[in-house]
N, C-alpha and C positions, 0 to 999 in steps of 0.2 A: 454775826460779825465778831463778837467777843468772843466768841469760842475758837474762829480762825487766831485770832491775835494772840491767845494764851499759846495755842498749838505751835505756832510761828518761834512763839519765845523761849518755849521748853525748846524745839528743834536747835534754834542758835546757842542755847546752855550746851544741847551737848554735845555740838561742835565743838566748842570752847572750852569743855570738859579736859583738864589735864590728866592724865595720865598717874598714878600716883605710886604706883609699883612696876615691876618688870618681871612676865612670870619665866621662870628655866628650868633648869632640869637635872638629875643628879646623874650624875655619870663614872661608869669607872673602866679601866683598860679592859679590854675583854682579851682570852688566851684562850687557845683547844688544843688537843693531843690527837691526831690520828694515828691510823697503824701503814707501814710502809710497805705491808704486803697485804695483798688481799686474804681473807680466811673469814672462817664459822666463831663467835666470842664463846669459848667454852666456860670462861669465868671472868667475874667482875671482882673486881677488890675494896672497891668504893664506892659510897655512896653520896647520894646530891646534899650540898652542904658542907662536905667534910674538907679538909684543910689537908693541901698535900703538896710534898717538898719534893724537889731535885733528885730522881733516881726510886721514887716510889711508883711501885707496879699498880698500874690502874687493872690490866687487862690483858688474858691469856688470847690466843688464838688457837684455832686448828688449821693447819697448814699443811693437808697430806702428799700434794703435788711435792713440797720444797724436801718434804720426807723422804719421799721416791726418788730425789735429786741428789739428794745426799747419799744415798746405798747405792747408787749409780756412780758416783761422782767417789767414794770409799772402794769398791770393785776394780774403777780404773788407775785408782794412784797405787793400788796394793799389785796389779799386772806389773803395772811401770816400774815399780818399785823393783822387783821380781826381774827384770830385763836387767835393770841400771848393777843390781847386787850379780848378776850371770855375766855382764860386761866386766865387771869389773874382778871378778875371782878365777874367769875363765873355764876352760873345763876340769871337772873332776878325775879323778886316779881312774876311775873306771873307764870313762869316755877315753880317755887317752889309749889305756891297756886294748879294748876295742879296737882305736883304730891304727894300736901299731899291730894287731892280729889281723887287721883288716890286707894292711902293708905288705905285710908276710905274706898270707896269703894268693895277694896280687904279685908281689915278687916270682915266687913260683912259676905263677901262671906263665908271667910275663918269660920267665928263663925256661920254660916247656915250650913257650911258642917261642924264642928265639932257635930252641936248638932242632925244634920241627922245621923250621925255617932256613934253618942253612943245610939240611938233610936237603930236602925242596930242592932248591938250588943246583947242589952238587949232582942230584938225579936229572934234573932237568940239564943241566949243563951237557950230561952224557945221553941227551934223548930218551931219559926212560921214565919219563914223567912228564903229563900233558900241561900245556899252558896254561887248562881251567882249571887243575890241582894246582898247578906253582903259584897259580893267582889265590886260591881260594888259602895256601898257607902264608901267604903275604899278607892277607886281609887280617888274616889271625894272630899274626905277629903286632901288626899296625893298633890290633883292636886290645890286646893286653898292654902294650906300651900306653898306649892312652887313658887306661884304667889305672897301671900303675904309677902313672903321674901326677893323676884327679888325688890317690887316694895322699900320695907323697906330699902335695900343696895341703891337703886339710888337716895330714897331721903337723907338718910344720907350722903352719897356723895355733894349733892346739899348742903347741910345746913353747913356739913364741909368745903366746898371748894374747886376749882380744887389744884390736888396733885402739891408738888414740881417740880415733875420728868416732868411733862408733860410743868407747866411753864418753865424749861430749855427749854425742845426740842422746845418746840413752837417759841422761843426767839432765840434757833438757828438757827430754820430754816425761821425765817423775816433777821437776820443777813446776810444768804447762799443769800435770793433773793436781799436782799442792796447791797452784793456784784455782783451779776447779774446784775442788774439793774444800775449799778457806773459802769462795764466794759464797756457796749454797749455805755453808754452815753460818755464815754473817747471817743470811735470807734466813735463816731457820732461827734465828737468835732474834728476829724482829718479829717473830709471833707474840713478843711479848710487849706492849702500850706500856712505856716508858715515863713518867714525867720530867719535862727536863727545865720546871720552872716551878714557883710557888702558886698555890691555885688554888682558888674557893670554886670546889665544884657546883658549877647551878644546874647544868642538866647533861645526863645521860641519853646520847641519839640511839644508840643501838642496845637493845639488851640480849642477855643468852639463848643461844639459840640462832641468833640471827645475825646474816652476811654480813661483815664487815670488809667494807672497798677501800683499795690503799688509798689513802691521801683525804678520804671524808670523814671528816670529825664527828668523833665520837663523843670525848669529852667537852663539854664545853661549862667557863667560868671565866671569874674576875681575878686578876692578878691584888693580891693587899695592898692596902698602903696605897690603893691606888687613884681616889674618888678624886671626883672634878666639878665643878658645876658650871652648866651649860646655856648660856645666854645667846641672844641673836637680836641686833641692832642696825634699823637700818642706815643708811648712808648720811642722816640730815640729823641723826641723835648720836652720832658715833663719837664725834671730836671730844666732849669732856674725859672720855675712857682711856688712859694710855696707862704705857707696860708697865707694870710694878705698881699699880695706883691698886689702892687696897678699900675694897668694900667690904660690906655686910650684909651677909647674904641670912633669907630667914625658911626655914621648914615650917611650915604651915601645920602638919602634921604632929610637929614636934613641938608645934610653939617654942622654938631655940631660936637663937640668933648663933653664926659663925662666921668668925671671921677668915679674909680672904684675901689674896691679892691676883693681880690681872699677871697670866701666865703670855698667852696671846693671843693677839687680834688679828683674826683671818677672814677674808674673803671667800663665802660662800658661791661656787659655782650658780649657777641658773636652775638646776635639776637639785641642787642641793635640800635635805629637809631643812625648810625653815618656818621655825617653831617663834614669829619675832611677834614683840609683843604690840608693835603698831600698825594690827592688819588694815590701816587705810594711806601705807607705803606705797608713795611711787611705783610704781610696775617697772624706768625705767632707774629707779635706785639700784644701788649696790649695797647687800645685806652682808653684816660680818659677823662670825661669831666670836664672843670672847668665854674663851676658856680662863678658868678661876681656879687657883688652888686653894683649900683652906690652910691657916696659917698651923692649925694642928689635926693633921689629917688621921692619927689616930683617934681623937675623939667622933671623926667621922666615919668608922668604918662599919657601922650598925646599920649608916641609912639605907634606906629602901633603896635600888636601884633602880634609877628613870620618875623618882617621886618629883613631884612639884613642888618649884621654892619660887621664892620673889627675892628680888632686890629696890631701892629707891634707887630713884635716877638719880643720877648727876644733872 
C-alpha cells in the first residue's frame, strides 16, 4: 500500500513538473544554383565550404546538342546574310554583259523569224505555200517574240535594280536568323553555373562526369549573415511572446548565451514540422513558430546549422 502511494505521488510531481527551458533550433536561409540547360559537368570550381560571391563560376557544362545549334543557326544567318547583301547590290557587270548578249542574241532571232514570216505570208497570199508551212512560220515568229520579251523584262530588271519589296523580305529574313543564331548562343552561354548570390557552399549534388538536368540544384548552401533561431509554441504558452520582445536564447554546445529579438510569430499548418517543446499539446491546438533574430548576427555565423538551443520561458 505504501509503495502505491509513493508511486501515486512521484506521478502527480511530474504532472506538475514545470517546464524550465524551451528546446529550438539553429537555422539559416538556405540558397542553390542550378544549371538552365541540361549537359555532362565537365568541371567544378568550388568546393563545399568555400564562400562565393555574385558572378563567380561554380560549374562548366558540356552541352553538344546547343553546339550543333549554333553551327546550324551560324550557316543560316551567313545564306541570309548572302541574299540580303545580293538584294541589295543587285547584279554584277558580268551578269548584266550576259544578259544584254543574251538580248542580242534573241533580237536576231526574233528579226529572222519576223522576216521568215512575212516571206510566209506573201507566198501563201500567192498560193504557193501551204497552210501547214504558213502555220508552222507563224509558230516561229510567235515563239522568238516571246523569248525576246522574257529576256527584254529580266534585263530591265537587272539595270533597274532589285525591287523594294524583296530588299525588305531579304533584310527580314537575316534579322529572323540574327535572332536564331543570338538564342542558341545565350543557350550556349548557360553551360556555365553562375553564382548570382553570396553563398556558403554546404553541398555539392552532382560531381564530374555526371548529368546535370536544367533546373536541379546542384549547388546547395546557406546565404551569410543569415542564422535564425527556431522555436515552436503551442496555442495556451504563446501570449507572453510578442514581436520585437527580446530573449536569450543559449547553445548548449557552446555554453554561450545570445542575445535575440522575436522577428515573427506564425502559424504552423497541420502537416507542418513541429519540433514544440510541450509534446502533451492539445491535438486541437494551434502551434506557432517564433522566428528570433540575434541582436549580433555576426557573432553567430560559426554555429552549427540545425544545432540545439534552449530558451526560458516567459
Amino acid at each position: 500500500m505504501r509503495i502505491l502511494i509513493v508511486c501515486m505521488l512521484v506521478l502527480c510531481a511530474c504532472n506538475h513538473k514545470k517546464i524550465t527551458t524551451l528546446p529550438g533550433k539553429i537555422k539559416r536561409e538556405t540558397i542553390s544554383f542550378s544549371p538552365k540547360v541540361t549537359g555532362r559537368i565537365l568541371k567544378i570550381y568550388v568546393q563545399e565550404g568555400q564562400q562565393v560571391k555574385p558572378g563567380d563560376t561554380l560549374a562548366m557544362l558540356d552541352v553538344p546538342e546547343v553546339s550543333a545549334k549554333i553551327a546550324q543557326a551560324k550557316g543560316a544567318y551567313k545564306a541570309v546574310s548572302a541574299q540580303h547583301l545580293l538584294a541589295d547590290n543587285g547584279p554584277t557587270q558580268n551578269q548584266l554583259k550576259q544578259l544584254r548578249a543574251k538580248y542580242a542574241m534573241m533580237q536576231e532571232q526574233f528579226d529572222f523569224a519576223s522576216k521568215s514570216y512575212k516571206r510566209a505570208n506573201a507566198m501563201f497570199a500567192d498560193s504557193l505555200l501551204s497552210p501547214q508551212a504558213h502555220d508552222e512560220a507563224y509558230a516561229r515568229y510567235q515563239s522568238a517574240k516571246a523569248q525576246l520579251d522574257a529576256v527584254a523584262a529580266e534585263l530591265n530588271e537587272a539595270e533597274t535594280g532589285t525591287r523594294y519589296e524583296t530588299k525588305i523580305a531579304t533584310s527580314g529574313q537575316q534579322e529572323q536568323a540574327g535572332g536564331i543564331l543570338q538564342e542558341v548562343e545565350v543557350a550556349y552561354s548557360e553551360r556555365y553555373i553562375i553564382a548570382t548570390n553570396y553563398m556558403a557552399v554546404e553541398t555539392i549534388a552532382t560531381h564530374e562526369g555526371e548529368l546535370a538536368a536544367a533546373g536541379y540544384p546542384v549547388f546547395n548552401g546557406y546565404i551569410p549573415n543569415s542564422t535564425w533561431f527556431r522555436f515552436t509554441i503551442p496555442e495556451s504558452k504563446v501570449a507572453p511572446y510578442k514581436k520585437g520582445g527580446q530573449v536569450s536564447i543559449r547553445v548548449p554546445y557552446e555554453n554561450k548565451i545570445y542575445e535575440g529579438h522575436i522577428l515573427t510569430i506564425k502559424q504552423l499548418p497541420k502537416y507542418a514540422d513541429i519540433t514544440t517543446a510541450y509534446p502533451d499539446y492539445e491535438m486541437d491546438e494551434a502551434v506557432y513558430e517564433l522566428k528570433i533574430a540575434p541582436d549580433n548576427i555576426e557573432a553567430t555565423e560559426g554555429l552549427l546549422y540545425n544545432a540545439s538551443i534552449t530558451m526560458n520561458p516567459l
